[in-house]
C-alpha positions as CSV (number, residue, x, y, z in Angstrom):
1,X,55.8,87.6,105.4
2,X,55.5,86.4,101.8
3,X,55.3,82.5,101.9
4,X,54.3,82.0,97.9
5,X,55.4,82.8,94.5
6,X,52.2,84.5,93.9
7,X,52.2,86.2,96.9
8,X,55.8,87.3,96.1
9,X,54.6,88.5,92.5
10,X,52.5,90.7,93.8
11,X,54.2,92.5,95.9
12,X,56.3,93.1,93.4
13,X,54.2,94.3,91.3
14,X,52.5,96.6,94.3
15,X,56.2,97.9,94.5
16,X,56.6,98.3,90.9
17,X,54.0,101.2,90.4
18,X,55.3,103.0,93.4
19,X,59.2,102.8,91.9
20,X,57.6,104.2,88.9
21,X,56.5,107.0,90.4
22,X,59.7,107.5,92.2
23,X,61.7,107.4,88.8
24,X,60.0,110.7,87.1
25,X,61.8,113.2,87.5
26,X,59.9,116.3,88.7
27,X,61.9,118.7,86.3
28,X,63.7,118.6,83.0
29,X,67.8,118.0,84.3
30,X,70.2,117.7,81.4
31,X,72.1,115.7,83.1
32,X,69.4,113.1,84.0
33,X,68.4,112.7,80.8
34,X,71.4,111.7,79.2
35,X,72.1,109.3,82.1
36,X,75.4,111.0,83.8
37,X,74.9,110.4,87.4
38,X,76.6,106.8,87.5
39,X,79.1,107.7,84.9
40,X,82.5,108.7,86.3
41,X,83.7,109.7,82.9
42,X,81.0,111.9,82.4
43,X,81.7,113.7,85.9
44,X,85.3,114.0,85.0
45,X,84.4,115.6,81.6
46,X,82.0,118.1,83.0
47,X,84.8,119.3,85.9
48,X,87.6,119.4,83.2
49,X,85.2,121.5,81.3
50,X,84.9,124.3,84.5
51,X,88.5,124.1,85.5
52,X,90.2,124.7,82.0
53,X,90.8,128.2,82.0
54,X,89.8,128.7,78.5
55,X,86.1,127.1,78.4
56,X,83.4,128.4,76.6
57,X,81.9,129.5,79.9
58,X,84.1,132.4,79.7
59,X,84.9,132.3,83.6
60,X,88.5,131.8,82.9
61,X,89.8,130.3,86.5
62,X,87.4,130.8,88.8
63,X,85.9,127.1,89.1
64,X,89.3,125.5,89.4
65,X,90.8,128.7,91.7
66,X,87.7,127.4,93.9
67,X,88.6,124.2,93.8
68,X,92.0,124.0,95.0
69,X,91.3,126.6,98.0
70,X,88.5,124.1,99.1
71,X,91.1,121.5,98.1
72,X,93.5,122.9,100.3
73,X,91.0,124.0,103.3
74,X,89.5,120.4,103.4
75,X,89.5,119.6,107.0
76,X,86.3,117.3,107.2
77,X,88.7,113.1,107.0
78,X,91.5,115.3,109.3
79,X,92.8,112.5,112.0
80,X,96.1,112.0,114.0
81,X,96.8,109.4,111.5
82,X,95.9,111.1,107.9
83,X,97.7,114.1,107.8
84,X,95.4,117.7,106.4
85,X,95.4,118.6,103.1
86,X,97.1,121.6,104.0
87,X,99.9,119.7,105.4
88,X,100.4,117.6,102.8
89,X,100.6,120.6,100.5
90,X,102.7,122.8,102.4
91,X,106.0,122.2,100.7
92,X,104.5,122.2,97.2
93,X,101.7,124.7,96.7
94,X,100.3,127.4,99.1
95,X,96.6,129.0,99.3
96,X,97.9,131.6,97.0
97,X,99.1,129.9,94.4
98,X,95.5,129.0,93.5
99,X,94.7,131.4,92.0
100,X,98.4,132.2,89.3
101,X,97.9,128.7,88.7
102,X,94.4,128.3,87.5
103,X,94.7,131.5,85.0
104,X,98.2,130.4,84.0
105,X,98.3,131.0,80.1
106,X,99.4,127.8,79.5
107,X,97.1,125.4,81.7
108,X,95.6,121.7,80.1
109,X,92.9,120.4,81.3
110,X,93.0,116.9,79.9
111,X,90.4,113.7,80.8
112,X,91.4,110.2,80.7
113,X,95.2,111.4,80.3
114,X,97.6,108.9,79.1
115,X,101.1,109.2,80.0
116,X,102.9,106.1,79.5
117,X,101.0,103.2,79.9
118,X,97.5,102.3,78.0
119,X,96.1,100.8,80.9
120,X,96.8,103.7,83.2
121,X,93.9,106.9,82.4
122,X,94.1,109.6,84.7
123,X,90.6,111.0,85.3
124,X,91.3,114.7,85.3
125,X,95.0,115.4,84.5
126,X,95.9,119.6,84.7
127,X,99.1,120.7,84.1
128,X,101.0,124.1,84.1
129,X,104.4,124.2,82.5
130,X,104.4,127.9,83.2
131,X,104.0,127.5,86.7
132,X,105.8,123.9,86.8
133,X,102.6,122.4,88.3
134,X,100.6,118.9,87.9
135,X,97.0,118.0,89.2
136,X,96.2,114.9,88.9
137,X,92.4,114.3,90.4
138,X,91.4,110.5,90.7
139,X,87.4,110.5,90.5
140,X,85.7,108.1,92.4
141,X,81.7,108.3,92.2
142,X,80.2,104.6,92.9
143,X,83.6,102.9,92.8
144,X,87.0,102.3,95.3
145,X,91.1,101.9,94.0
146,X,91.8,98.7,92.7
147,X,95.0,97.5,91.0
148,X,97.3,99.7,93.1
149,X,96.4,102.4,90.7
150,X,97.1,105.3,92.9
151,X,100.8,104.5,92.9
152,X,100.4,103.7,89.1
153,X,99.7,107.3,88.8
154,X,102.4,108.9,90.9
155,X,105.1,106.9,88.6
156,X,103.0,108.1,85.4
157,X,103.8,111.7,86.4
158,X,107.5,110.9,87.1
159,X,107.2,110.2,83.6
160,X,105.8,113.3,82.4
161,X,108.1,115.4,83.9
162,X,111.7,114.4,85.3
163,X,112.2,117.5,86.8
164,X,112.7,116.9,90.4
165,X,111.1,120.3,91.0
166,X,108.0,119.8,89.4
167,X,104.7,120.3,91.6
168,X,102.6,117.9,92.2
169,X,99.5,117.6,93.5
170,X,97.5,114.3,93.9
171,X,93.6,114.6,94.4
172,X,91.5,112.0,95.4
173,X,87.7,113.2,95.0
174,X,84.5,110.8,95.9
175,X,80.8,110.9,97.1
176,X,81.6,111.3,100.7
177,X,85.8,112.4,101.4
178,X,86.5,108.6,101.5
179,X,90.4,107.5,102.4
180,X,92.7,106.8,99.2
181,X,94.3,103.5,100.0
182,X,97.0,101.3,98.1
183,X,96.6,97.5,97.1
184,X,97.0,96.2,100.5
185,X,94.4,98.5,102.0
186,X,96.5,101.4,103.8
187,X,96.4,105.3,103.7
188,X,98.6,106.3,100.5
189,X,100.2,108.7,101.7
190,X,100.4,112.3,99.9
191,X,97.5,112.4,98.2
192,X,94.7,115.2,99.1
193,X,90.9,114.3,99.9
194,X,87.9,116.0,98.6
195,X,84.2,115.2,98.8
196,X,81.5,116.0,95.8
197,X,79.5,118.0,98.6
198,X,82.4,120.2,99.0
199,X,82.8,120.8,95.1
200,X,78.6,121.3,95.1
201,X,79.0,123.9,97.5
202,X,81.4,125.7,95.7
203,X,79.1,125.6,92.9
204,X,76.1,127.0,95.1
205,X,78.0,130.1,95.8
206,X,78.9,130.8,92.8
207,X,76.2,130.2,90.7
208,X,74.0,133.3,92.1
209,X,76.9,135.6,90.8
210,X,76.8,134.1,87.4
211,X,74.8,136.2,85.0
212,X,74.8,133.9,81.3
213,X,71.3,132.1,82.2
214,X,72.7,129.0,80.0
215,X,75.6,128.7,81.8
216,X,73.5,129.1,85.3
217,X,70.7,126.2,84.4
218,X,73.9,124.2,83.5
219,X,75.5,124.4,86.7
220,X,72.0,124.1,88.8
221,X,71.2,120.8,86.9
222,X,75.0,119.5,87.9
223,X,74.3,120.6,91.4
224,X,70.4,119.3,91.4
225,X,71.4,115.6,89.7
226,X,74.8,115.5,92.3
227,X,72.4,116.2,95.2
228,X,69.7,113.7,94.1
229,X,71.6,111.0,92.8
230,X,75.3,111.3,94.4
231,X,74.8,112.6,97.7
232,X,71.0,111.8,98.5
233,X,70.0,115.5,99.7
234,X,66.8,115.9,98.4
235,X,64.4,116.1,101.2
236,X,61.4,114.8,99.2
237,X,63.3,111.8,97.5
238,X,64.0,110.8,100.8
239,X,60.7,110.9,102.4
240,X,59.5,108.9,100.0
241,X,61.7,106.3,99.7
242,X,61.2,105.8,103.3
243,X,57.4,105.4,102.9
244,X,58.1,103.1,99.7
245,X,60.5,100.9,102.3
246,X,58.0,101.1,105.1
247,X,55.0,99.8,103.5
248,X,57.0,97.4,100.9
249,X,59.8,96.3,102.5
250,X,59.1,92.5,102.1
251,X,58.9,93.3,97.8
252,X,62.2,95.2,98.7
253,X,63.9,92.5,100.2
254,X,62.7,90.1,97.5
255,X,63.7,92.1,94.9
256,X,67.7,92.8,96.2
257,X,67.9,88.8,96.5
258,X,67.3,88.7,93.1
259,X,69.3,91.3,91.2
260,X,72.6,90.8,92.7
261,X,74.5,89.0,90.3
262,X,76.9,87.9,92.2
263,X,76.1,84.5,93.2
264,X,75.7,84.1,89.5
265,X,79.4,84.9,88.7
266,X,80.6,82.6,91.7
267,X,79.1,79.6,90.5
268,X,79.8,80.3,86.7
269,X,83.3,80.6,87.5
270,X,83.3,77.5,89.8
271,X,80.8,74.8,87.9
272,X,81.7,76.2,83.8
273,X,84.8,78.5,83.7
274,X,87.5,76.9,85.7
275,X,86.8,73.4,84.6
276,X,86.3,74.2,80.8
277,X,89.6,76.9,81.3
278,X,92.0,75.5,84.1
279,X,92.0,72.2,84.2
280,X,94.2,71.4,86.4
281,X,93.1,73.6,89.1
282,X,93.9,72.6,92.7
283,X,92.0,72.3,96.4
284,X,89.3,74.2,94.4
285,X,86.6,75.4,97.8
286,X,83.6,76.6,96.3
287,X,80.9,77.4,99.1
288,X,78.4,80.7,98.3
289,X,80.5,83.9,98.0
290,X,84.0,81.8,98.5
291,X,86.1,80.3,95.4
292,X,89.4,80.2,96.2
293,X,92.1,77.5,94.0
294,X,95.8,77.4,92.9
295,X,96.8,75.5,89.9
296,X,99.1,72.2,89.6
297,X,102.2,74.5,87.9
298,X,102.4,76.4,91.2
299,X,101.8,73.1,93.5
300,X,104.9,71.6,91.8
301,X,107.0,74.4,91.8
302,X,106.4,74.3,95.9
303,X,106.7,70.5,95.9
304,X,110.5,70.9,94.5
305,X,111.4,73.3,96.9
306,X,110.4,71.3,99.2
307,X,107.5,73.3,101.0
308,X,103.7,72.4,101.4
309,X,101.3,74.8,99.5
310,X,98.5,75.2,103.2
311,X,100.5,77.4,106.0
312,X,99.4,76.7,109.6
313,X,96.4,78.8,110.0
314,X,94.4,76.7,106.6
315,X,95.5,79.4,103.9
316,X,97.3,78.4,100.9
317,X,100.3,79.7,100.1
318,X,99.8,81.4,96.6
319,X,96.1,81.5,95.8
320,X,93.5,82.4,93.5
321,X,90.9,84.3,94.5
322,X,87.8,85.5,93.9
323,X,86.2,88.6,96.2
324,X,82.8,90.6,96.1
325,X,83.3,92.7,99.7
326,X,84.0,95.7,98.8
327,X,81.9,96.5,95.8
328,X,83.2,94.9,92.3
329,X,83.6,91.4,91.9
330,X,87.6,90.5,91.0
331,X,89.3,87.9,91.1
332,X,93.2,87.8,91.9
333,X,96.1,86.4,92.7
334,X,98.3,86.4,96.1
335,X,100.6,84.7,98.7
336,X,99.8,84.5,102.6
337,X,101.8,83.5,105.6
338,X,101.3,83.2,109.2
339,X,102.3,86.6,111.1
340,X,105.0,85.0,113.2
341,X,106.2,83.2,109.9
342,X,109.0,84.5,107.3
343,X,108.6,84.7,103.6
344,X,110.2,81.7,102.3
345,X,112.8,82.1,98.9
346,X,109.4,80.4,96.5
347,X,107.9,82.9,98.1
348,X,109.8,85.6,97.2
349,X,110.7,84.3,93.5
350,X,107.0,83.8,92.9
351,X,106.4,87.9,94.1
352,X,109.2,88.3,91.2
353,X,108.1,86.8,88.5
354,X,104.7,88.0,88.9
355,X,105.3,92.0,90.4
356,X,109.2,92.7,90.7
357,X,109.1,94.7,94.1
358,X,106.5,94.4,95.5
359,X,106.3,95.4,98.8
360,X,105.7,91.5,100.9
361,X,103.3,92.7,104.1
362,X,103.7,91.1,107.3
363,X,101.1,88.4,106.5
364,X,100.0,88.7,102.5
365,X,101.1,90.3,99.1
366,X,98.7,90.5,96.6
367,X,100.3,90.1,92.6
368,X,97.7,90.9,90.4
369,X,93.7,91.9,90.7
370,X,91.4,92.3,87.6
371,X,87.9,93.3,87.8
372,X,85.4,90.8,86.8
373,X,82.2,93.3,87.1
374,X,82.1,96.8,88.3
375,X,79.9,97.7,91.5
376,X,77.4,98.9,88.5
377,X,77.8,96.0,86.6
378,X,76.8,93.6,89.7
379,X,73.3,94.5,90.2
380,X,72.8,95.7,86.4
381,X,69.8,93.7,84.7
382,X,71.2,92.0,82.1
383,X,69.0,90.7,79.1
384,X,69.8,87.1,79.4
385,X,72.2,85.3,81.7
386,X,74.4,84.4,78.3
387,X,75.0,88.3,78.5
388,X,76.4,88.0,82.1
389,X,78.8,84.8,81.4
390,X,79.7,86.6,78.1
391,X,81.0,89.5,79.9
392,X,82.5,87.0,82.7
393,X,84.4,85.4,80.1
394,X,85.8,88.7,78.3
395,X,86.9,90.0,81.4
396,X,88.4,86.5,82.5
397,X,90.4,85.9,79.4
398,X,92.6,88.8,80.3
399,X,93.4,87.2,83.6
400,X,93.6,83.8,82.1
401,X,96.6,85.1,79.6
402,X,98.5,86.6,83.0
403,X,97.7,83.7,84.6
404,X,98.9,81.2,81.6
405,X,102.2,83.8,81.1
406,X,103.3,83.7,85.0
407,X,103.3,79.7,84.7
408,X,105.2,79.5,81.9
409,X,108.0,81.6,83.1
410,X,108.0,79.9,86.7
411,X,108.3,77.0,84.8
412,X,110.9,78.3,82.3
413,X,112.7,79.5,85.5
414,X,113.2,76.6,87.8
């Protein structure tokens, strides 16, 4: 047990030569060294790059014919509740179509595809006019949905194409086959799940047939840095990170207590941000990793319809929140009830003026969600803590100005 700051220093600096060690790579990987593993753009690029048909690795189809059949024989998330892949395709696009589709003269392969709207980017976006077929693959490596994106996507291709008829094929690819889910936290429904293992083994088959040796060291390097760094399959790695956690598991624990920043944005936000920025904040509770407020515009706004902002189980009504659970930080705004409650008319008028349609659950209805750090961002080392709040208060401004906007038309509309 470490019981002094010198004590604590050096086991961190026992730990520190052996993370060292850990860190050197035991052979040249191109992808390593321009530091792809973490980057989901990257990933995207480099599978746009196989599947388009007309790539300078002169394999025409093949990766993204390989890729759909796995797409379409994924069985590994298959439940009672989540229908197959294969089910959910079965009315749009069969087995066979794989391959006509993925040599179609015609395909794009596009990355970070805008339809409509600026803020919506589609990872990997492949389309086929010829064959009247969409793919739109939503690339999760380290992080989950957020912002009912999902659903943001499936109105973007309405867009693209307003013929009823068009295909459409949603794909939801991460680490380990995780469940696509929609803001409140459910299934969304029609949308295909694939896991990186399942794309790596793809790649392991095929790379033993492919004779261009440049193309081949690319393709093992993809398949070495996914294994390592994505999916943790190196044997050796993982040996020794168990010894490293064995014999320094007190500089371990030290050392994640320390480089989480997320006690750092709760406190920011609750002792410098909301004061200096919202004023007139309301029933601010502040206590570790829960900040949870609603401003004085809102309060009124209840007060004249006559209802109280706290329901019966100690929620408030419409509240501002911030939450750290599930990876990023964010910070957001929502209404709650009691289950055996009904959603009142201020209820309802606030859910309009903030997110026209939205769906009220039985108990909560979130409006709006920003993130405030990414899942990378919250245990990044950051030069100085001015760096942190500087970020903080970039990506807080944006939620500030929705914020400041909803208010004024509530109040413009009373």
């Amino acid at each position: 047990m470490v019981k002094t700051e010198q004590e604590a220093i050096a086991a961190l600096e026992g730990l520190s030569d052996k993370l060292y060690d850990l860190e050197q790579p035991k052979e040249i990987n191109i992808f390593d060294a321009i530091g792809m593993a973490k980057q989901e753009v990257k990933h995207s690029a480099f599978l746009a790059w196989l599947f388009d048909n007309k790539s300078s690795h002169n394999k025409a189809g093949l990766f993204l014919s390989d890729f759909l059949k796995a797409l379409y024989l994924y069985t590994q998330n298959d439940s009672n509740a989540i229908p197959s892949n294969a089910q959910i395709l079965s009315d749009n696009f069969t087995l066979d179509e794989a391959e006509d589709f993925a040599n179609a003269s015609d395909l794009r392969v596009e990355t970070e595809k805008v339809i409509d709207t600026p803020e919506s980017r589609i990872d990997v976006f492949i389309y086929s006019k010829e064959r009247n077929t969409a793919v739109v693959i939503e690339n999760k490596v380290f992080t989950s949905t957020h912002d009912d994106q999902l659903n943001r996507y499936e109105a973007e291709v309405e867009k693209f194409n307003t013929d009823k008829a068009l295909k459409k094929i949603f794909v939801y690819l991460t680490p380990l086959g995780q469940i696509p889910t929609d803001i409140n936290g459910n299934y969304q429904h029609g949308w295909c799940i694939i896991d990186y293992g399942t794309v790596i083994e793809n790649l392991k088959q095929r790379v033993g047939t492919i004779k261009n040796s440049k193309l081949k060291y690319l393709i093992e390097d993809y398949i070495a840095m996914v294994d390592n760094k994505i999916l943790h399959n190196n044997p050796t790695i993982r040996a020794l990170c168990k010894k490293i956690r064995r014999e320094h598991s007190e500089a371990l624990d030290i050392l994640l207590n320390y480089i989480d920043n997320v006690d750092m944005v709760y406190k920011y936000i609750a002792t410098e941000w909301l004061p200096r920025n919202v004023p007139d904040s309301c029933n601010v509770i502040a206590n570790g990793r829960k900040l949870v407020f609603y401003t004085k515009v809102v309060q009124n706004y209840y007060n004249k319809c006559g209802l109280k902002m706290n329901t019966d189980d100690g929620l408030f009504r419409f509240q501002i929140s911030v939450g750290s659970k599930d990876g990023p930080v964010t910070i957001g705004m929502w209404l709650s009830k009691t289950a055996d409650d009904e959603w009142n008319i201020a209820d309802t008028h606030i859910r309009d003026v903030l997110q026209p349609n939205k769906r009220m659950g039985e108990k909560y209805c979130t409006l709006y969600s920003c993130t405030i750090l990414s899942e990378e961002e919250r245990e990044k080392v950051f030069d100085n803590d001015q760096e942190l709040y500087g970020l903080i208060d970039e990506r807080l401004g944006a939620f500030l100005n929705k914020l400041r906007d909803f208010e004024m038309r509530l109040i413009s509309q009373q």
